[in-house]
N, C-alpha and C positions, 0 to 999 in steps of 0.2 A: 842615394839620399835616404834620410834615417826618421822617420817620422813615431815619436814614445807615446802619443796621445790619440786613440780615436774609440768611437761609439759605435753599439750596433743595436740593433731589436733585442737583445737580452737584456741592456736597459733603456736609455730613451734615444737612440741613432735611430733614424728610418730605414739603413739599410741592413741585410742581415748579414750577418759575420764573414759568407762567403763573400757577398757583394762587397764591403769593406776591403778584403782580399783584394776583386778582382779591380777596383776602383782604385787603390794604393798600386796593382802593377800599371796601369794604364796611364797614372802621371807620374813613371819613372825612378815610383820608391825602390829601392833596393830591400828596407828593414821597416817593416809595421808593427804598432802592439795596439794588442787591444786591449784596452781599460773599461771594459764596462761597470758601471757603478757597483759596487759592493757584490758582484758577483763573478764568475768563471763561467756558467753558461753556457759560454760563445765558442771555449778554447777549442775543444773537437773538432766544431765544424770550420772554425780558421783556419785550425792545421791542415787539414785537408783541401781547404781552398787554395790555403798557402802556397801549399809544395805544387799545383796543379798551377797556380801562376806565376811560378817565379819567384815568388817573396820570401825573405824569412820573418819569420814570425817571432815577437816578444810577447809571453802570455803574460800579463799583467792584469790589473784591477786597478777602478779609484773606489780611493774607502770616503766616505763621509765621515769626520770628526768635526771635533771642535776646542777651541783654546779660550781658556778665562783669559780676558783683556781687564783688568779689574776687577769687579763684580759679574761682568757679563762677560756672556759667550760668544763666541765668533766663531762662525762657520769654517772647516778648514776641510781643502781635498790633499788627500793623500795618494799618491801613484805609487806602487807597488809592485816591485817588477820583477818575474823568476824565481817566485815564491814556491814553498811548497803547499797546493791547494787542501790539500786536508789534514793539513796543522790545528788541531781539536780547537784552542785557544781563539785564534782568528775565524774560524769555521764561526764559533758562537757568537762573537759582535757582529759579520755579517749576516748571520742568521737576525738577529736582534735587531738590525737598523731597517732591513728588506720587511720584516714584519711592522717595524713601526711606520716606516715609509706608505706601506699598505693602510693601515690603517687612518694616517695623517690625510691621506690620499682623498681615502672615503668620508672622513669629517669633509674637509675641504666642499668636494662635490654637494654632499647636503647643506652646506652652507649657501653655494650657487645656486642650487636650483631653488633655492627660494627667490630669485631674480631672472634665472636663465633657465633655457630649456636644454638641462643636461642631468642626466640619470647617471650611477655608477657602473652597471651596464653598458651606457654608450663609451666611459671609460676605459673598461673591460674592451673592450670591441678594438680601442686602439693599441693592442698587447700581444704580444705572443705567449705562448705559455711558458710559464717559469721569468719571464721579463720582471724587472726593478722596476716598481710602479714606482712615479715620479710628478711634478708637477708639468713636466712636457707631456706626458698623456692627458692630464687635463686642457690643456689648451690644445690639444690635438683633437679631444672630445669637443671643446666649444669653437674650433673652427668647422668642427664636422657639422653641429648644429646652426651654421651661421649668426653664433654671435660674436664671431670675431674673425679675420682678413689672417690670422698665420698666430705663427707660436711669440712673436714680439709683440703681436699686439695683445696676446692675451695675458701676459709678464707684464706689460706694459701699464694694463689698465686694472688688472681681480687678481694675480698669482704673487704678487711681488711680497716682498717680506712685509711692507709694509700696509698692507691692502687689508681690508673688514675681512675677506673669503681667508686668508692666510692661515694656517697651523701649523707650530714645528713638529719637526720628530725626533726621536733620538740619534745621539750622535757618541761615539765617546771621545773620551780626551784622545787631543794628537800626539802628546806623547806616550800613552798605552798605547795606540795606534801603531807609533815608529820603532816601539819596544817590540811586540804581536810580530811585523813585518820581520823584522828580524831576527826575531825566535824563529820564524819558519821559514829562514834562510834565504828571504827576500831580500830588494832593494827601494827603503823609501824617498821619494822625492816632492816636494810638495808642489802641487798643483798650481798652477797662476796665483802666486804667492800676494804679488801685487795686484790684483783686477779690481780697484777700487771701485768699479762700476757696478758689480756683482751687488756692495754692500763695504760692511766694514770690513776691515784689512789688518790682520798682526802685526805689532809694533817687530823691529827689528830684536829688539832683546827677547821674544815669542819665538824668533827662529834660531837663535842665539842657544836655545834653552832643549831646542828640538835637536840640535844638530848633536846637544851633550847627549841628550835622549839615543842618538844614532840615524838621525837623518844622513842619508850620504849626497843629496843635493837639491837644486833649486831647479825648476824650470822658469825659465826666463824669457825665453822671447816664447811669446807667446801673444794676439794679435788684440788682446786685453789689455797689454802693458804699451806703455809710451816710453818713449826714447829716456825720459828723465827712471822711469822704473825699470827698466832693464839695465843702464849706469848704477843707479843706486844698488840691486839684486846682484848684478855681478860683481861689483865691491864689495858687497858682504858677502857672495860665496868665495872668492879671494881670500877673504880673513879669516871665515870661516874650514878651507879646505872641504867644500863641498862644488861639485862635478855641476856643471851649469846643463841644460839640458833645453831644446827648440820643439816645441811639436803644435801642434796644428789644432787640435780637440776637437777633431770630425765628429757630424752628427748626421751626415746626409746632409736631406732636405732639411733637419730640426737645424739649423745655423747655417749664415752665408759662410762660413770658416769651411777654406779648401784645403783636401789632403796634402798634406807636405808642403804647404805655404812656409810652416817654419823649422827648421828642421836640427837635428841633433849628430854633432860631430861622431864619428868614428872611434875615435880615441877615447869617448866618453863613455861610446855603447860598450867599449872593449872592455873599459872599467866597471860598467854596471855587471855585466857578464861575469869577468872575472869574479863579484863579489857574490855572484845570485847562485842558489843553491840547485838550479835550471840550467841549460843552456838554450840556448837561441836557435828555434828549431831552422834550419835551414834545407834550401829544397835538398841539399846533395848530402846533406848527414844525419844520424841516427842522432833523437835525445841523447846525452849521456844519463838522463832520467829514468 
């Protein structure tokens, strides 16, 4: 079983990259990646978890972008798989969005603690070092303080886009995004393309526009999409000629979402491979990296 999507403590997962390892052998994955938000981080110590459990490893990233839907902007994830990590170009929008993230982060908090008893400190405290500060360490931080029962209910009630405490951060466009990924000999996939729950959702001519850009596929089942958007998703990557892709978006304890609940055929990963400027470290072979 082949799971393209999961989190770790380098950006907001609560387990750490080994644990993701060892937690991906234990229900039977074959093939894990880790995407931590706009960072690499994690790869090191996965790899070494990896080969110690059995797995093979996909080093990937999710990038944060976004796409004009009109006048406005819409939030868009990017999965990024078998790139090369110190391609100077993508190095610097990831640098750029982790520093704005930070900073988005820290508004936010001063915004709260003028109603709640949370410092950015007690934020800090929810992190490891070098971690993709996020709105999940803010509600990590307000359930530590108990003003809030878990990370839903604090999305639920002060985090949400729509919420007084709310601030964005930067993002850049997803097709400099799919361009970037590809210059560094990546493979881009867009993230739970459909999760209208999230928030607003790109029209189909947005991915239409992305795939010209160099998108090489969609993730689709994923446990955010309903039966009628994973139909719709896998019709247009049909038309489009882009590779469908199953994964899970493990976060630990941050999300009920379990490792390899959804998962990504063989013959897909064989193509992301073939196309990624990496290969797939596996326990019995050398990178060719």
């Amino acid at each position: 079983m082949i799971d393209l999507h999961t989190h770790s403590t380098a950006s907001d997962g609560t387990d750490t990259p080994a644990q993701v390892m060892k937690v991906a052998a234990a229900a039977g994955l074959t093939v894990v990646a880790l995407t931590d938000h706009d960072t690499t981080a994690g790869w090191d110590e996965a790899a070494v978890a990896a080969s110690a459990a059995g797995v093979a490893l996909v080093r990937g990233i999710e990038i944060s972008a976004h796409a004009l839907v009109g006048a406005r902007p819409v939030g868009v994830h990017v999965l990024a798989y078998l790139h090369d990590p110190e391609h100077a170009g993508l190095l610097a929008e990831l640098a750029r969005t982790r520093e704005s993230r930070a900073t988005r982060a820290e508004r936010m908090t001063g915004m709260l603690a003028e109603d709640y008893p949370i410092t950015w400190q007690d934020v800090l405290e929810q992190t490891e070092p070098g971690t993709t500060i996020g709105r999940p360490h803010l509600a990590d931080a307000l359930v530590a303080a108990g003003a809030v029962a878990d990370r839903d209910e604090a999305f639920a009630t002060m985090l949400h886009t729509g919420s007084r405490y709310y601030a964005p951060h930067y993002a850049p466009d997803a097709a400099d995004v799919v361009r970037l990924v590809r210059d560094a000999g990546g493979v881009p996939v867009f993230a739970h393309p459909g999760a209208d729950g999230r928030g607003r959702i790109v029209p189909d001519q947005t991915i239409t526009d992305l795939a010209h850009a160099g998108l090489a596929g969609l993730e689709v089942d994923h446990r955010d999409h309903d039966s009628e958007a994973r139909r719709r998703l896998t019709a247009l990557a049909d038309d489009l000629g882009l590779l469908v892709t199953g994964s899970s978006d493990y976060h630990g304890r941050g999300k009920t979402n379990l490792i390899g609940e959804n998962t990504t055929a063989p013959e897909v990963l064989a193509e992301i491979e073939k196309q990624g400027a990496r290969a797939v470290l596996r326990p019995e072979a050398e990178d060719r990296a």
